[in-house]
C-alpha positions as a Markdown table, in Angstrom:
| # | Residue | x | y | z |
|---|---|---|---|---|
| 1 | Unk | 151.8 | 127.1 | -88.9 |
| 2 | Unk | 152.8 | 130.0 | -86.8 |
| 3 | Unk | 151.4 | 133.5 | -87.6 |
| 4 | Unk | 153.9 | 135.7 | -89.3 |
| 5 | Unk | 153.9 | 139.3 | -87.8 |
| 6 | Unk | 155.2 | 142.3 | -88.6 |
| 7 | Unk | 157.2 | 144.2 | -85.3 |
| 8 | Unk | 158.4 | 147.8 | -85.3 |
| 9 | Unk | 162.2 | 147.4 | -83.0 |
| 10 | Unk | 165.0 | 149.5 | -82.4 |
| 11 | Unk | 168.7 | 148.6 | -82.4 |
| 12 | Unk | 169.7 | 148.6 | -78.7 |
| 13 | Unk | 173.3 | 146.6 | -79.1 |
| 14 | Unk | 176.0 | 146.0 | -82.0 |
| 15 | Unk | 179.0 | 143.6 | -81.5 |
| 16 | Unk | 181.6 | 143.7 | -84.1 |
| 17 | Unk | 183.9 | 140.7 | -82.5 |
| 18 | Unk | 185.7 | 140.9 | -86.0 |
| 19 | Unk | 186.1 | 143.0 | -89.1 |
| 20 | Unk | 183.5 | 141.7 | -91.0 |
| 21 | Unk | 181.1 | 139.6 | -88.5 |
| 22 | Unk | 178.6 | 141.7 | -86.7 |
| 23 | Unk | 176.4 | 141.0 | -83.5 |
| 24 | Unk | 172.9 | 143.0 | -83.6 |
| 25 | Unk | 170.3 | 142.8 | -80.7 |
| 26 | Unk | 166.8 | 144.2 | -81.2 |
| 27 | Unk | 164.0 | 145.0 | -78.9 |
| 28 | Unk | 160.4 | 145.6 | -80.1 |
| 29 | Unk | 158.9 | 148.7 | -79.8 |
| 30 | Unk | 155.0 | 147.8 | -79.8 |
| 31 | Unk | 154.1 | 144.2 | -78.5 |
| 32 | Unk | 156.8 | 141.1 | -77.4 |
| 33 | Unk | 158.7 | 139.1 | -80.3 |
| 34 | Unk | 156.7 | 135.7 | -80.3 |
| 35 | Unk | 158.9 | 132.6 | -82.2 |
| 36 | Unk | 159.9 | 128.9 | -81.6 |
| 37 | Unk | 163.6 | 127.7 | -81.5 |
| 38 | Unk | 165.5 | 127.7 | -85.0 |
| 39 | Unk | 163.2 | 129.9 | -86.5 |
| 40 | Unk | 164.1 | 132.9 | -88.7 |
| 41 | Unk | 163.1 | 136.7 | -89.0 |
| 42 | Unk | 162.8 | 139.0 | -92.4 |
| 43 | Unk | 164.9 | 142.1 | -91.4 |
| 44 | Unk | 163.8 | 145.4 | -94.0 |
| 45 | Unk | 166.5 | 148.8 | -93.9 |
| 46 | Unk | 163.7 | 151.1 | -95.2 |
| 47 | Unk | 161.0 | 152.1 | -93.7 |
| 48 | Unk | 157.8 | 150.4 | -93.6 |
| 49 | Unk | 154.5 | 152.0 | -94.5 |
| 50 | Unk | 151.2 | 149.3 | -94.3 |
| 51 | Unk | 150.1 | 150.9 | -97.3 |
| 52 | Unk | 152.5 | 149.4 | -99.6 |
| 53 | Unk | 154.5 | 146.5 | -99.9 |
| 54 | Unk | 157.0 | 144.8 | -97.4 |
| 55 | Unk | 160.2 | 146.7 | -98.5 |
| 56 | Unk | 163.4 | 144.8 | -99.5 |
| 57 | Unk | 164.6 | 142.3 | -96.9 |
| 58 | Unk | 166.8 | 139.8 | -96.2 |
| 59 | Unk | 166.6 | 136.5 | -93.9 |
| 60 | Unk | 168.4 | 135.9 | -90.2 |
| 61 | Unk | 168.5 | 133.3 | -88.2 |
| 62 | Unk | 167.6 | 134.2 | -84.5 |
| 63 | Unk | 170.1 | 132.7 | -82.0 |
| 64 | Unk | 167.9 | 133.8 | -79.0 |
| 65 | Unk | 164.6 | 132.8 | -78.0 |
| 66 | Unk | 161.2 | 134.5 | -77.5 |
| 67 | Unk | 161.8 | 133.7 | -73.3 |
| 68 | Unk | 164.0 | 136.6 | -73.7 |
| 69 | Unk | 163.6 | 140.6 | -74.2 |
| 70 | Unk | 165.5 | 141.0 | -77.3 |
| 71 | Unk | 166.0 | 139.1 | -80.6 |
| 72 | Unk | 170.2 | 138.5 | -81.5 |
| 73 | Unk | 171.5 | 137.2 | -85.1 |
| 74 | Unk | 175.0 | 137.4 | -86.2 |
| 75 | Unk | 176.2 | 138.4 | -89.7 |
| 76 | Unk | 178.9 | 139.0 | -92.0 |
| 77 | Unk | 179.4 | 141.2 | -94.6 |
| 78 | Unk | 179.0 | 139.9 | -98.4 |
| 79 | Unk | 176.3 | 141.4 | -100.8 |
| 80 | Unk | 175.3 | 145.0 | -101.1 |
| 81 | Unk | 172.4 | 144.3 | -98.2 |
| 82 | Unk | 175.0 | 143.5 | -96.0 |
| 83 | Unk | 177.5 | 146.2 | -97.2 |
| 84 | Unk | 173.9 | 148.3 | -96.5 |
| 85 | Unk | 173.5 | 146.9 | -93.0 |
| 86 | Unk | 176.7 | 148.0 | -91.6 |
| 87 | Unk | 177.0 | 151.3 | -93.1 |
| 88 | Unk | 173.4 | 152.1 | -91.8 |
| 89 | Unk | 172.6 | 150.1 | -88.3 |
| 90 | Unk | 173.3 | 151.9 | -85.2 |
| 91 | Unk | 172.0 | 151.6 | -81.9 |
| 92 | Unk | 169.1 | 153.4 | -81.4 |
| 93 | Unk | 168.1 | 153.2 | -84.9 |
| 94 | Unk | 164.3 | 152.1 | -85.8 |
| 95 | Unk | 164.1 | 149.3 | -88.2 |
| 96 | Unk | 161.3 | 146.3 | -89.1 |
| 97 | Unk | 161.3 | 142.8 | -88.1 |
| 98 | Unk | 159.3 | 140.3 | -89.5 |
| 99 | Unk | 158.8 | 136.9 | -88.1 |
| 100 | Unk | 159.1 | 133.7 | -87.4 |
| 101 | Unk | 159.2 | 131.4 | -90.3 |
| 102 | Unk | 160.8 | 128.3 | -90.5 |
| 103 | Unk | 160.3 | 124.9 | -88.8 |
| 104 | Unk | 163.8 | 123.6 | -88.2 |
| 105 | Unk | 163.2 | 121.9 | -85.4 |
| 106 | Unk | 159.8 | 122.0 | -84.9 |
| 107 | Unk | 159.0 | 118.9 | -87.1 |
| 108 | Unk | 161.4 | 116.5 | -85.3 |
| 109 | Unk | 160.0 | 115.2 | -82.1 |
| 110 | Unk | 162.7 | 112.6 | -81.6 |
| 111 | Unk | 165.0 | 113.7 | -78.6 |
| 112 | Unk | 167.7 | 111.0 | -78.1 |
| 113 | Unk | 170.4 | 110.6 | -80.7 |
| 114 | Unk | 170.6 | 113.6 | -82.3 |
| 115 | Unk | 173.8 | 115.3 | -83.9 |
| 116 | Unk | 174.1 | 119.4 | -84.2 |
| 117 | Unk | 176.9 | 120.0 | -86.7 |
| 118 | Unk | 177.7 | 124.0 | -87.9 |
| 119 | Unk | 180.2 | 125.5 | -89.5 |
| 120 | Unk | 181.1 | 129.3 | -88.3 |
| 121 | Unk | 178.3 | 131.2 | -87.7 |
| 122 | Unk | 175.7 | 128.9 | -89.1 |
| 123 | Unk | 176.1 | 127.3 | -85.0 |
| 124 | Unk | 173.2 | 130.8 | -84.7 |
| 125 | Unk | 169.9 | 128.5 | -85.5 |
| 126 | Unk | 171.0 | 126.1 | -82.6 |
| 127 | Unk | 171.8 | 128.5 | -79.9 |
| 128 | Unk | 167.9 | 129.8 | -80.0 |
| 129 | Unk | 167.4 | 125.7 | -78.8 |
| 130 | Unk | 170.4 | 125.1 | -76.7 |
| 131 | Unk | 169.6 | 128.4 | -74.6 |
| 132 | Unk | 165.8 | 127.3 | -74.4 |
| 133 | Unk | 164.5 | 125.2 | -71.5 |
| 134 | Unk | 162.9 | 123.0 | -74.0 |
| 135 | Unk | 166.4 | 121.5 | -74.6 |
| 136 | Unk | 166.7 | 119.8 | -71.1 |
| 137 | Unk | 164.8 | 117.0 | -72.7 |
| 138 | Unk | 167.3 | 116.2 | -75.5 |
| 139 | Unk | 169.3 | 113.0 | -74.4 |
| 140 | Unk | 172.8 | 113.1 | -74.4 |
| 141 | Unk | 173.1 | 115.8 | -77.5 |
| 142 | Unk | 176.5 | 116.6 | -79.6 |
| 143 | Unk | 177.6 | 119.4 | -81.0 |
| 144 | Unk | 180.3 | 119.7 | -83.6 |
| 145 | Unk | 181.4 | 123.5 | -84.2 |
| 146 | Unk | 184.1 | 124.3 | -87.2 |
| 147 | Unk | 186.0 | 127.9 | -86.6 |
| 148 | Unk | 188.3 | 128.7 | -88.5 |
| 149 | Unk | 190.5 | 129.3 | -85.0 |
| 150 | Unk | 190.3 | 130.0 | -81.7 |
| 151 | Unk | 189.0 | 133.7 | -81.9 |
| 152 | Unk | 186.4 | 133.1 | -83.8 |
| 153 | Unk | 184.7 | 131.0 | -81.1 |
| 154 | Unk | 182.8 | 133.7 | -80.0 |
| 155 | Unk | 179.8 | 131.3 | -78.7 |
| 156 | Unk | 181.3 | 129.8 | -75.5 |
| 157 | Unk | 178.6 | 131.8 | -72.7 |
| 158 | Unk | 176.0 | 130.4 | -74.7 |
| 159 | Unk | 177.4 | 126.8 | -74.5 |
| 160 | Unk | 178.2 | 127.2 | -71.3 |
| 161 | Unk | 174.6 | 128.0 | -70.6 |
| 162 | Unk | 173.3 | 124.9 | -72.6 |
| 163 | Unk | 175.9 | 122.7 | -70.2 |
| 164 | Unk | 173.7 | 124.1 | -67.1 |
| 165 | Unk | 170.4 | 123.3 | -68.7 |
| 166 | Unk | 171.3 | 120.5 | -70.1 |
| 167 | Unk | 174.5 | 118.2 | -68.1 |
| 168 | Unk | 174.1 | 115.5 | -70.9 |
| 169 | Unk | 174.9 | 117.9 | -73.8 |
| 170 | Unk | 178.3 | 117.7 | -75.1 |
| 171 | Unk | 180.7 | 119.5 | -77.9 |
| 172 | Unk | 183.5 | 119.1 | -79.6 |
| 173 | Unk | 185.0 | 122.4 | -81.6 |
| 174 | Unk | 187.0 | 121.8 | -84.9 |
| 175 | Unk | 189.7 | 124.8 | -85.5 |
| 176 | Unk | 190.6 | 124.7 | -88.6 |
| 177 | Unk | 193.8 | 126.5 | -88.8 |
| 178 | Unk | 194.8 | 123.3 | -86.2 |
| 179 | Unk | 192.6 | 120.5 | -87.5 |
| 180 | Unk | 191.6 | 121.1 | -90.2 |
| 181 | Unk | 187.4 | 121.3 | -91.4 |
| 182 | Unk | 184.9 | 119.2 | -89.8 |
| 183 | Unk | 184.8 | 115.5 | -91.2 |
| 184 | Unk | 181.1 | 114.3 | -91.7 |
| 185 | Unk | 183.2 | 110.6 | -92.3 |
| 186 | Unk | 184.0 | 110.8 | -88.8 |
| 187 | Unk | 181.2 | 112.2 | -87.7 |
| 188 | Unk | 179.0 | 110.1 | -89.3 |
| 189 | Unk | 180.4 | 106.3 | -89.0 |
| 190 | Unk | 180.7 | 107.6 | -85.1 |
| 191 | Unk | 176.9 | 107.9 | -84.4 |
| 192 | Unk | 175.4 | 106.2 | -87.2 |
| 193 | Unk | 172.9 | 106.0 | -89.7 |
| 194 | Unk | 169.8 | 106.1 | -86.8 |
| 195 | Unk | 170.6 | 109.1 | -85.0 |
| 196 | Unk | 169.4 | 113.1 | -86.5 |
| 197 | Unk | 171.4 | 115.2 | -87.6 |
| 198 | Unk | 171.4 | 118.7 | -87.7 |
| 199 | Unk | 173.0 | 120.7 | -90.5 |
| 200 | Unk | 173.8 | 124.5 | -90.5 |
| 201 | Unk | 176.6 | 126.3 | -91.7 |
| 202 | Unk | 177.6 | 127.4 | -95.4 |
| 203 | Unk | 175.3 | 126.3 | -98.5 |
| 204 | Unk | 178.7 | 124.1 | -99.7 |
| 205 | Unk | 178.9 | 122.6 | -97.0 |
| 206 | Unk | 175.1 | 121.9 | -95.9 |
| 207 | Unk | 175.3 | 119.8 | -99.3 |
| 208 | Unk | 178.3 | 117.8 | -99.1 |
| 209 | Unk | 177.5 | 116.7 | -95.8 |
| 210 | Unk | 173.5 | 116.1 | -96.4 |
| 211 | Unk | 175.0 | 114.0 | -99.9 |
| 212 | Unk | 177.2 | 112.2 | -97.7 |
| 213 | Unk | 175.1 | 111.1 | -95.4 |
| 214 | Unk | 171.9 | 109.8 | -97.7 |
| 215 | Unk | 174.7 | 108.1 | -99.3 |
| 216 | Unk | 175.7 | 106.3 | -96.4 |
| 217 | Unk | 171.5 | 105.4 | -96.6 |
| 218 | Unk | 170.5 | 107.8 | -93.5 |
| 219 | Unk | 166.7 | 108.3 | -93.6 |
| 220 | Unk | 166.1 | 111.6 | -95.4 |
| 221 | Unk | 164.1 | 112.2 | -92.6 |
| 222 | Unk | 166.9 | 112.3 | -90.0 |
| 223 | Unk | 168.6 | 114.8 | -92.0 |
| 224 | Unk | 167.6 | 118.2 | -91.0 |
| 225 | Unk | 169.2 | 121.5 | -92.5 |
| 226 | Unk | 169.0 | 125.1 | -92.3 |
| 227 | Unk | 169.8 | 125.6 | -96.3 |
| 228 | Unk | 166.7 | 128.5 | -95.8 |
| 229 | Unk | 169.4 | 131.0 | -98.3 |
């Protein structure tokens, strides 16, 4: 089990690619972010003091990995933490990060056969593999991405990066105001009830696709989700 940390950062970049979906980039201030792929990080507004307890904080995926500088996650505006975040984040701000928990992928050893499927910005978890050298060793892996159209695919340098470490992997993106929302029929009689799938997007539809596929008698085991929220 990986050692959970506590790291002291500053904001050093914000993206706002649209109105309410924001692009943070932190860098640590004392000693380098240490994770694995798919993990996620506890992000706290107030100020920290040892003395007393972690303050308030919410859960982020990381879509970067610990090979580089600075820790990414992407987010959109919907509770009063969020409201909070992007009233009060600006670049140069000090904030605390603690990390990593979660063990999306680091429980399945299988690397042949295996599906990715996210829907908007829950593709975040996967980027932290696909950027990763550890994911030249996946055979032949798919991605299915949902958007809901072509602007909101905001994710194409770090696929295109994936394509170089990895010539096998493939994707297929799903705009919805075109096609419609992703189809876990399709997706599913297409590669089977052996292959793993992947599952990260929002909490409806991480449970209509897991449903669909232990009906369709897919070993729970091969069903993998990012339902951390």
């Amino acid at each position: 089990m990986a050692i959970v940390k506590k790291y002291k950062s500053e904001i050093v970049d914000i993206q706002r690619p649209f109105s309410d979906i924001y692009v943070v980039s932190f860098k640590s201030l004392e000693r380098p972010y240490k994770y694995l792929p798919g993990q996620f990080l506890h992000l706290a507004l107030d100020p920290y003091d040892p003395s007393c307890a972690w303050p308030e904080s919410r859960c982020f995926s990381m879509q970067t990995n610990d090979s580089e500088e600075f820790i990414k996650i992407t987010y959109s505006v919907k509770g009063a933490f969020t409201h909070r975040m992007a009233e009060e984040l600006s670049v140069g701000k000090e904030v605390w990060l603690k990390l990593p928990y979660g063990e999306l992928f680091s429980l399945s050893t299988k690397k042949e056969n295996v599906v990715f499927i996210a829907g908007g910005t829950g593709i975040t978890p996967f980027l932290s593999l696909f950027t990763c050298m550890e994911f030249s060793s996946y055979v032949k892996p798919k991605l299915y991405l949902g958007v809901k159209e072509a602007n909101y695919h905001i994710y194409k340098e770090e696929l295109d990066k994936a394509q170089n470490i990895n010539p096998t992997f493939s994707s297929n993106i799903v705009y919805q105001d075109k096609e419609g929302l992703l189809e876990i029929e399709k997706i599913a009689r297409y590669h089977g009830t052996s292959s793993i799938y992947f599952i990260s997007g929002p909490p409806l539809m991480i449970r209509k696709f897991k449903d669909y596929l232990l009906k369709e008698n897919v070993n729970p085991d091969n069903i993998k989700t990012d339902d951390w929220q």
